[in-house]
N, C-alpha and C positions, 0 to 999 in steps of 0.2 A: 397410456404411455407415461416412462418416467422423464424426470429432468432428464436436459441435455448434459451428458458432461463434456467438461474441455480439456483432454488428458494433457496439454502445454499450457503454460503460463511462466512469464515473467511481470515482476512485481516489483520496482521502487518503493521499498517500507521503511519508514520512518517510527522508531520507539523515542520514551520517553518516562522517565519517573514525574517529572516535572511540569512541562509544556506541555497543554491540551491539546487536544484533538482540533480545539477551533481555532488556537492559536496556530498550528501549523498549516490550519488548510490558509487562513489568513496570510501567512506568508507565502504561500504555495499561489495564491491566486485564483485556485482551480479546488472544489470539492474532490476528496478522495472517495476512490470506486468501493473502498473498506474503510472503514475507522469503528475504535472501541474507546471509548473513553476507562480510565483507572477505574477499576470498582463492577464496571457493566459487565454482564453476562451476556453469551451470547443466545438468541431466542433458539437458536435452533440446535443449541448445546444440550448433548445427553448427559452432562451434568453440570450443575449449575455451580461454575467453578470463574471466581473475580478476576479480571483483569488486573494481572498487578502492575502495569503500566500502561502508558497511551498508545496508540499504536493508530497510524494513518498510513494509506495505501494508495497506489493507483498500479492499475494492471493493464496488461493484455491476453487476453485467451484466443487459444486457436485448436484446431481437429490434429492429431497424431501424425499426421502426415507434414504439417506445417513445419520449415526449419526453426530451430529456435531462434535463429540468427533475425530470421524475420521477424518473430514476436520481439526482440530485443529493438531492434532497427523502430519498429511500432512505437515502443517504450519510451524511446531515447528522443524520440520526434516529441512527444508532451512534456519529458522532462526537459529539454531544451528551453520549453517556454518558462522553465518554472529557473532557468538557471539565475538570472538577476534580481530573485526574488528570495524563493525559498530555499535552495541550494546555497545560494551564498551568504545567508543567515543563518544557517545551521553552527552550533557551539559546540560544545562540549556535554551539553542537558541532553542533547539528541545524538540518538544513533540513527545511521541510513545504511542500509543492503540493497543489495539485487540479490532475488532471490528468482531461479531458474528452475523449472518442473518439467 
């Protein structure tokens, strides 16, 4: 049997030229469910291609049948927690998306 896949996802991601990967989980409060520090490759990359900026995540995944509106609803419940922290320190160094699949 192969991996599960999860054809929905929404994503809170957070980039960066500057601020690390530790420094954002740090203000986040909460390890991210992804992070690449500048420079890392990923292991499981067919080609071994640097990250040219930081990037930190936290997601939700669900089966095809799932509304997105609930993976969002999901999302929006931990980003909640992160709002008096790492949402409201976020500059100009940082970019943030939701990014919807």
């Amino acid at each position: 049997m192969g991996d599960i896949e999860f054809p929905r996802r929404a994503a809170l991601r957070a980039f960066s030229q500057t601020v690390t990967v530790e420094a954002m989980s740090a203000l986040a409060g909460v390890a991210p469910d992804s992070a690449r520090g500048k420079g890392q490759i990923r292991p499981e990359a067919a080609f071994p291609i640097p990250a040219k900026e930081h990037s930190w995540e936290i997601r939700e995944l669900g089966e095809r049948e799932m509304p997105l509106e609930a993976l969002i609803d999901r999302l929006f419940v931990r980003a909640l927690r992160m709002r008096e922290s790492f949402l409201a320190e976020i500059d100009a160094a940082v970019d943030v998306d939701l990014y919807v699949d």
